[in-house]
Structures are given as structure tokens and as C-alpha cells.
C-alpha positions in Angstrom: 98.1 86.8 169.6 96.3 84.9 166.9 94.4 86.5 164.4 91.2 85.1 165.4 91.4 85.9 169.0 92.4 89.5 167.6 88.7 89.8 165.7 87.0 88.2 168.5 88.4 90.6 171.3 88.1 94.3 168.8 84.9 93.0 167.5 83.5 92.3 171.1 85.0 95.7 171.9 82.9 97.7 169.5 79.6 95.6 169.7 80.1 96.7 174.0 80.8 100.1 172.6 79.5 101.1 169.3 76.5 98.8 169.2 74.8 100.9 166.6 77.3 102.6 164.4 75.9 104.1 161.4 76.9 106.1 158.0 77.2 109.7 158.7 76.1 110.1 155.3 72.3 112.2 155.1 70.3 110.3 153.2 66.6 110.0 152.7 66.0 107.3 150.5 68.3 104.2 148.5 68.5 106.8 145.8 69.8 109.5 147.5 72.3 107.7 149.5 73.6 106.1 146.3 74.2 110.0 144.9 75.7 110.9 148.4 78.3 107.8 148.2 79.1 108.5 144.6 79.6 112.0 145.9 82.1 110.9 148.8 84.5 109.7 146.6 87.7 111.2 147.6 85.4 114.1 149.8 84.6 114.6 153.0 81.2 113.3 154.5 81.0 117.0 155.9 81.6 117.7 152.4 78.6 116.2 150.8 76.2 116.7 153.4 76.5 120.5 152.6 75.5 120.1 149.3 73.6 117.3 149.1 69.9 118.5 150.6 69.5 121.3 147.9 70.7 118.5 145.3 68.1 115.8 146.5 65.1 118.8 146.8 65.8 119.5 143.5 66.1 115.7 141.9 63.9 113.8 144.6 63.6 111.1 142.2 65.5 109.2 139.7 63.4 110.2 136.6 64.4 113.5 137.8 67.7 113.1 137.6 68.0 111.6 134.7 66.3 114.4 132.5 68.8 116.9 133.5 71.3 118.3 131.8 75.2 119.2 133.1 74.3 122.4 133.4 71.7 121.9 135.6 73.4 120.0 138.0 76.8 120.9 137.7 76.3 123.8 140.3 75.2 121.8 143.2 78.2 120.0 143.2 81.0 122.2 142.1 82.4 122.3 145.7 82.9 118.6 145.9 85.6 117.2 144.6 85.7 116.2 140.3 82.7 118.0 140.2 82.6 117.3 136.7 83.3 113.3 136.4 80.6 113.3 139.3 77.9 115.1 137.3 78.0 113.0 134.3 78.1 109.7 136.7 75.1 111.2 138.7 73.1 112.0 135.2 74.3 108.5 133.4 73.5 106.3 136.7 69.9 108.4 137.1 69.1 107.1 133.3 70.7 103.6 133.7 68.3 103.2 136.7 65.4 104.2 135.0 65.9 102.3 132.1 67.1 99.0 132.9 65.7 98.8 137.2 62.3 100.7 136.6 63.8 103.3 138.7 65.3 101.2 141.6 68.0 100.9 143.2 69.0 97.6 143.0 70.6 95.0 145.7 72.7 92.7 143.3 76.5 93.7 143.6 77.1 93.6 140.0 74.3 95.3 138.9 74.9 98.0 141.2 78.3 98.2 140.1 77.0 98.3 136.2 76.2 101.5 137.3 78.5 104.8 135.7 80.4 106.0 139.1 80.0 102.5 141.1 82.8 100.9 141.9 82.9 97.5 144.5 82.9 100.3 147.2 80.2 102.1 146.8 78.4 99.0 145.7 79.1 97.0 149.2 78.4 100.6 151.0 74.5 100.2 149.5 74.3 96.5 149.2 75.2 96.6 153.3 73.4 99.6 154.1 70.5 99.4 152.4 70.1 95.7 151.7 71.8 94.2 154.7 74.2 92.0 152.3 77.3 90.2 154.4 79.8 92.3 152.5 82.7 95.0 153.8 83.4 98.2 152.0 86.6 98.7 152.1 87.9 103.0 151.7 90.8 104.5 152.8 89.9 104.8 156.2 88.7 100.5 157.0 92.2 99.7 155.1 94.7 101.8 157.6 92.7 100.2 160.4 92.3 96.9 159.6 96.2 96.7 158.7 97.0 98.6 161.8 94.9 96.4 164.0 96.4 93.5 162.4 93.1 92.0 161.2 94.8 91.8 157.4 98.2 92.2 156.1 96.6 92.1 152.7 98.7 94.5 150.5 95.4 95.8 147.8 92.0 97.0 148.9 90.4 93.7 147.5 93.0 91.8 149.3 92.0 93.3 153.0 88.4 93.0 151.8 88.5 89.3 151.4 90.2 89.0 154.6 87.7 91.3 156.3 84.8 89.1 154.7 86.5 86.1 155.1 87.3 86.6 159.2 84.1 88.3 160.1 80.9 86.5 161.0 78.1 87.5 158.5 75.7 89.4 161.0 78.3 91.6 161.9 80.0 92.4 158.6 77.0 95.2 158.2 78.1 96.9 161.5 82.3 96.1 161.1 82.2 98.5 158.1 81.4 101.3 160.2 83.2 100.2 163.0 86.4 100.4 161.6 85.2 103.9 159.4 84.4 105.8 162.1 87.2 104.2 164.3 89.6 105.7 161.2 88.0 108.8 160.8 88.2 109.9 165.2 90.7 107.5 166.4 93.2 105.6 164.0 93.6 108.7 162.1 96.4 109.1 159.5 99.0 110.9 160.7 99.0 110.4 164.6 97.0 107.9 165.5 95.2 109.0 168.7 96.4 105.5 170.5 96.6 106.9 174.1 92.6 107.4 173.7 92.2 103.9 171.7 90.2 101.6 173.4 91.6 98.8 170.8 95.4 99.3 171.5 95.2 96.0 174.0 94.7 94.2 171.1 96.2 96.6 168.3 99.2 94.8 166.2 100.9 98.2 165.2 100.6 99.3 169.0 102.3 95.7 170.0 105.1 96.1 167.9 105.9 99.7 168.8 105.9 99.2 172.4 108.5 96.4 172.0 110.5 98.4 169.1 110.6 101.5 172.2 111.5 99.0 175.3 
């Protein structure tokens, strides 16, 4: 099968299935989700959602934010994982916002990643979530799949990125990157993938190759 009939026939799949996938993420505002993203790296979503109402009660705001000190957010976080890396990025990217955005988040993929704790992921995750941008952010979770699936063989996050961004029409590229999360996270787990259950495996690379390596 040809690459491009492989997107069309798994992207048609999940638009028939998944038509409105979604972060799992809580979030109430641009702010907050950027704190909850900077919070998921290497973390759980389940993770950060446990700690992250008291955290945005307590800093609804930016200014908020960035007037506190380590110690006074250091213990909403401590359960998360490099609590304290993630405090001083919360604290430096509260005051960057305020002083050079007037507070907001901005859409801009370079500014977003000028930002202490914001890499390209977490700036496509807000430029696509909260912004609608055409871009693909690419974790742990859209790289297994997307190799798996055979819609890259790219080698390097940015690689499969490209490919992603490159192959996938612009009004869907919003929508693929939780497609292929949440696909990772219940169905194309890690360690055994739950293929029996995968609506995808008709046109799954991986799945192809190991039912001819088994005949």
C-alpha cells in the first residue's frame, strides 16, 4: 500500500470514529493549559490533572504567577515529575509573559517557544489547540504510532513531524494530533499493542509485516 492511500484510509477511519478528539488535559484558559502542558512533560495527564486545579485556584492569572516565589509553588507540584526544573519554568515563563506579551499567551511558534520550559512540543500543542495553527505535536506517544502505522519512517521526532505536516491536509492536522495521542495512549500502547481491538490494523504497516513474518 502506498503511503498516501495509507493516510487517506486511517485518517477517514478516525474522522468516521473520533470526529471530535480532544486533549484530556483540564484547562480553563490559554494560560492554564500552557502550565498543564509544561507540566506533562514526561507525566501522566492523570498526573497533572490532580494537581493542577489547586495550582490554577491559586495563580488564576499570569501576573499571579509571576510574583511567586519557589517556595510558593514548589508544593503544588512536587508530585509531578522534576518538580523543581518545572517550578522555575512555570515562575520564569509567568514573568516572560507578563513582560514582553502584556500577559498573553501568544500564537507565534517561536515566540511561544521563547518561553523558559517550551519546547516545539508544547508550542505546536498550544499553537493547535488554542490557535488552530496547521501544525502536529509530536510526543512519545504520536511517534510509536505514526512509525507503527507506517505514516513516517522518519528516525527523530522532527523528522516524523515534518512527515506528519507534510502528508496531512491542514484542516485535519489540529485533530491528527490527538488522533494518533489518544490512539497511543488506549490502543497502540508500548509494550503490547492492543491490535486484535485496533480498528487501523487493515491499514497498519507493523501489523502487515507481522502477519507475513508469522505465515
Amino acid at each position: 500500500m502506498r503511503r498516501k492511500e495509507r493516510y487517506s484510509k486511517i485518517l477517514a477511519w478516525f474522522e468516521e470514529n473520533q470526529p471530535m478528539p480532544a486533549t484530556e488535559l483540564h484547562h480553563d484558559s490559554p494560560f492554564h493549559l500552557l502550565i498543564a502542558v509544561i507540566l506533562s512533560a514526561q507525566c501522566t495527564d492523570k498526573r497533572v490533572n490532580m494537581v493542577a486545579p489547586p495550582l490554577f485556584e491559586r495563580f488564576p492569572k499570569p501576573e499571579d504567577l509571576a510574583s511567586a516565589t519557589f517556595e510558593e509553588v514548589f508544593p503544588f507540584i512536587k508530585s509531578v515529575s522534576y518538580p523543581n526544573a518545572k517550578t522555575e519554568h512555570l515562575i520564569a515563563m509567568a514573568r516572560k509573559l507578563v513582560s514582553d506579551y502584556g500577559s498573553e499567551v501568544p500564537s507565534d511558534i517561536d515566540q511561544l517557544m521563547s518561553l523558559p520550559g517550551v519546547g516545539r512540543k508544547t508550542a505546536n500543542v498550544i499553537a493547535s489547540i488554542v490557535y488552530d495553527k496547521p501544525v502536529i505535536a509530536v510526543d512519545t506517544h504520536v511517534f510509536r504510532v505514526s512509525r507503527r502505522l507506517g505514516l513516517s519512517d522518519g528516525k527523530t521526532v522532527d523528522a516524523v513531524r515534518k512527515d506528519l505536516e507534510s502528508d496531512i491536509p491542514e484542516n485535519l492536522r489540529a485533530k491528527s494530533h490527538h488522533w494518533l495521542i489518544l490512539h497511543g495512549r488506549y490502543t497502540c500502547v508500548a509494550r503490547k499493542p492492543k491490535c486484535g481491538e485496533c480498528g487501523l490494523r487493515e491499514w497498519c504497516l507493523e501489523y502487515e509485516i507481522n502477519n507475513k513474518q508469522n505465515k
